[in-house]
N, C-alpha and C positions, 0 to 999 in steps of 0.2 A: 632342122626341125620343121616339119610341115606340120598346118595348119590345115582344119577341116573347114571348108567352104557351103555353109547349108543351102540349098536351091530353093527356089520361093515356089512358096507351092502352091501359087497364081498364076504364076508363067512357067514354070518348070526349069529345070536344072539351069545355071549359068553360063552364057556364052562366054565368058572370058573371065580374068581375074576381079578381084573387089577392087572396089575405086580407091583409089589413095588418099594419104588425109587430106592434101590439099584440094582434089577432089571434090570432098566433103565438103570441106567450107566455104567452096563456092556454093555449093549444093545449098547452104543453107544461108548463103545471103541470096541466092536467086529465091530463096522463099521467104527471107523476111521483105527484101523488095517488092514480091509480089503481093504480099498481104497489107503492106506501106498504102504500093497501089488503088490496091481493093479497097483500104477503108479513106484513102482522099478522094476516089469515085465514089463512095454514098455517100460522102461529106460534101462533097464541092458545092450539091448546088441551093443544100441549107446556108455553104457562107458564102455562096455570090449574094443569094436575098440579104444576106446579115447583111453583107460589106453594100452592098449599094441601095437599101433602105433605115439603115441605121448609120454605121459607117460615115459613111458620105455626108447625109445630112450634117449629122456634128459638128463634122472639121469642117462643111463649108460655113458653118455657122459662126467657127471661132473664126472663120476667115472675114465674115461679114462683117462681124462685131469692131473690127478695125478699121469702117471706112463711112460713112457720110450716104449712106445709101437708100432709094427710094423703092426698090422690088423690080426694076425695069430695067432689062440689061444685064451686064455684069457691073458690079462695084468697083469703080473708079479713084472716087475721093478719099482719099486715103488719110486718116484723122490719127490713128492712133490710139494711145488708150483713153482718147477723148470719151465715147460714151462709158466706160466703164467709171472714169470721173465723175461725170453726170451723174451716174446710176448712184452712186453714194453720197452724193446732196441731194436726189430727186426724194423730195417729201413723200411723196405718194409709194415708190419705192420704200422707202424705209418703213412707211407704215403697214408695206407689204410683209416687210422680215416680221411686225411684229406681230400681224393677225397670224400669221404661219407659225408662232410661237407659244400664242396663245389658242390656236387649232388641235395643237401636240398636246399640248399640257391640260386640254380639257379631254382630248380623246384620254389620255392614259389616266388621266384622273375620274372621269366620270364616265365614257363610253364602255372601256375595257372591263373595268370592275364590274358595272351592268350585264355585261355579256358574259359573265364568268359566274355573276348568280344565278342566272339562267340556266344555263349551263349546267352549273351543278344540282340547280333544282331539277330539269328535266332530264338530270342522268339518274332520277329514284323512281323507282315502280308507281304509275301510278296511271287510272282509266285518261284514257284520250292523251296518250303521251306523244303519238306520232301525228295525233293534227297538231298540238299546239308546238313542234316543233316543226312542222311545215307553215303555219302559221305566222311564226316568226323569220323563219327563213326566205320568206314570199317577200316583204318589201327588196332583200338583195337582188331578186330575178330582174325587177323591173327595171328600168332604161333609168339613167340619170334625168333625161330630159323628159319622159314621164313622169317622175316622181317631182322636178320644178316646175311643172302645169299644179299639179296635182296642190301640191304645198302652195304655190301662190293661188290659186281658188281660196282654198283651204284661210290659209292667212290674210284675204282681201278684206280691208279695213270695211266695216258695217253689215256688209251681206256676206265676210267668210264664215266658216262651220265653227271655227276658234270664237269671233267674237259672239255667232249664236248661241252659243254653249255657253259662255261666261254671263249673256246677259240674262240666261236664263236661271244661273245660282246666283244673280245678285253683285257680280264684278265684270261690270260692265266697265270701268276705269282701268281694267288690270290690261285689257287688250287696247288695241286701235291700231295706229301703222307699223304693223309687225315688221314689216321691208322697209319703211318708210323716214323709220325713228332712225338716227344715226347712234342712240344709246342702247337701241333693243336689237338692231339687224343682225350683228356678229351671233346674241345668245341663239334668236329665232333661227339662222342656218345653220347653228350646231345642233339642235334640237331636231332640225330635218336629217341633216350628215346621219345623225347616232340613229336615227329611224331607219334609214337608209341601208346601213353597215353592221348593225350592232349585232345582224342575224347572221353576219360570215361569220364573223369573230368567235361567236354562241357554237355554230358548227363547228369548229376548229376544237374551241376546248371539250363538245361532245366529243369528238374522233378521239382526244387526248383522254380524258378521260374513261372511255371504252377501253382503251388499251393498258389501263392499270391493273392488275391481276386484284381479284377478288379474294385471294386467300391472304391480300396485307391488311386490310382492312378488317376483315373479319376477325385477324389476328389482334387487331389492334382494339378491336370490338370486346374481345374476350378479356384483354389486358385490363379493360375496364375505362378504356381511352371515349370520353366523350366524344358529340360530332364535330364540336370546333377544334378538338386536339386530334379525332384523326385527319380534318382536313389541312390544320396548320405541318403536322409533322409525316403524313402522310400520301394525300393524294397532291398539294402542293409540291413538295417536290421533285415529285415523278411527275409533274402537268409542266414542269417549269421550262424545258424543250418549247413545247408549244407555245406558252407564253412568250416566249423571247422570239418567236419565229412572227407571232400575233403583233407585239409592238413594234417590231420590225416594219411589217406592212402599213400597221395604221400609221407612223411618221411618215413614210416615206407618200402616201398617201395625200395626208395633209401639204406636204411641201406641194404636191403638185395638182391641186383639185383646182379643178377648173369649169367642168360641165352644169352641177348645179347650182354653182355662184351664176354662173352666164346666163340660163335660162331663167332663174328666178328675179336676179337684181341686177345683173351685168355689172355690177361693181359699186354700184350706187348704196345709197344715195352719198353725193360726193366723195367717190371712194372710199366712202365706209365699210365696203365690205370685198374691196379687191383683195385678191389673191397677185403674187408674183405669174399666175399663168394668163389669170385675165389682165393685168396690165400689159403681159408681151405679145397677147393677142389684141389688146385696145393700140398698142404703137404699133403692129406690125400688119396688121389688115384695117384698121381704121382710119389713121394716120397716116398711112404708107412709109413709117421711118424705122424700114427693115433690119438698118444695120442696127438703131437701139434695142429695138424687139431681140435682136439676136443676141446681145451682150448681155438680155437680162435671161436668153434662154442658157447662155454660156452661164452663167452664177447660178441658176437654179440646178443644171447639169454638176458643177461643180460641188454644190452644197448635198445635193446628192448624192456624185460617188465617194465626199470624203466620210457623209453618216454611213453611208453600207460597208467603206472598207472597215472605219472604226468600230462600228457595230462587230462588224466579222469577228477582227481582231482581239477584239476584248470583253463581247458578251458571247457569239455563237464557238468562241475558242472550244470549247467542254466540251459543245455539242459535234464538231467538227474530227475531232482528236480519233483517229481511230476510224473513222470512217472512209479515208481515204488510203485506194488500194493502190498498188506498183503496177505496172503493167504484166509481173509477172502473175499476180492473181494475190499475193500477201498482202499482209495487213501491213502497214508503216508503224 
């Protein structure tokens, strides 16, 4: 039985027979190896920066964290889990885990919900909707370390704009050393933080919100659903993506804030208002006691990646599920 052989009608009729199956499958691991190729050449040299600006730093970090060391040289002294010891009696330390505790718990208690009434107020028609949303959005543009000039003017005990304000309705008592008081410093920099933040957050649930179809609402309008039952059983829902993506960042956030503690208080007064990043920066460029600096950047690293995996795992689950495709283009 003969077989009809079609001629490519690019190059014209066939010099010789069709290639054989085995042929073929070279034929087509010489082109999945080429495409291998192709995409680790426009890969390679995003993961040389990955591996030797991130990377790197890390493991030398956890390498650090185990020796006695002053920044000069290579580390020598070799301690063991000596500073990590330390780290878990060091008072200052602990009182680190707990403002980082109470940073979390006042963002998602009082920043976020702020950001979400907003939010939902400036997703309704209404005159001047695009300044007073650029309006709010404008303290996020600004520099950390502008907005800590700015806030300690701002809050400077007798000639700030805070206590000129209050002496002027009559609570002149209510202010005074906004930084200074070791009972006010923690409220006074979350009042700045949520100043600060509170307009990313406000963007986020605006985008989330935009993207909810108008025809559920409406629906829901007719039903005869009040605003608080369409937003509880309604635009809540469908916003809840975002939101979980929103407290995602603001934790992760708090664990690691470090620039407007440092420009406004540095951590004062008596460590009243350190963070776990300003302590590892007070031991490891003040002090020059590199390797403790590095064991408390190793726990802060660690307390990080175990919220993101957990987080992953057990709140962005829903969000993830079906998102991700095979290499052949399917859904999983």
């Amino acid at each position: 039985m003969t077989s009809t052989y079609l001629p490519d009608k690019r190059t014209g009729p066939p010099t010789g027979p069709p290639p054989s199956p085995r042929a073929a499958v070279r034929g087509r691991r010489r082109q999945r190896t080429r495409n291998w190729l192709t995409a680790v050449g426009f890969q390679l040299p995003a993961l040389v920066l990955f591996g030797v600006l991130v990377l790197l730093p890390i493991l030398f970090a956890v390498y650090a964290a185990f020796f006695r060391w002053g920044g000069f040289g290579m580390p020598s002294d070799y301690i063991g889990a000596d500073n990590f010891t330390r780290l878990f009696k060091d008072p200052v330390f602990l009182g680190d885990l707990w403002r980082c505790f109470l940073l979390v718990a006042l963002s998602l208690v009082v920043q976020l919900p702020f950001a979400l009434a907003l939010a939902v107020l400036l997703n309704q028609r209404m005159r001047g909707r695009a300044v007073y949303r650029m309006l709010f959005f404008a303290p996020y543009v600004l520099s950390e370390a502008i907005t800590g000039v700015l806030f300690a003017m701002i809050f400077a005990p007798g000639d700030g704009l805070a206590d000129q304000v209050l002496g002027k309705v009559g609570l002149e008592g209510v202010g005074g050393e906004w930084f200074a008081d070791p009972d006010m410093v923690m409220a006074t920099l979350f009042l700045v933080m949520t100043w600060k933040y509170f307009g990313f957050h406000m963007m986020l649930y605006l985008a989330g919100l935009q993207s909810i179809p108008k025809e559920l609402t409406e629906a829901a309008l007719i039903d005869g659903a009040g605003p608080w039952q369409r937003f509880r059983n309604v635009t809540l829902p469908l916003l809840a993506p975002t939101l979980r993506i929103s407290v995602f960042l603001s934790v992760i956030g708090a664990i690691q804030l470090f620039d407007l503690v440092w420009v406004i208080t540095q951590g004062g007064p008596d460590h009243h208002s350190e963070t776990m990043a300003v302590t590892m920066f007070q031991y490891g460029f003040k002090r020059y006691q590199v390797g403790y600096a590095s064991a408390i950047s190793v726990v802060m690293f660690g307390i990080s990646l175990v919220f993101a995996l957990a987080y992953q795992r057990f709140v962005l689950r829903r969000d993830l599920e079906g998102a991700t495709t095979t290499m052949r283009g399917g859904a999983k």
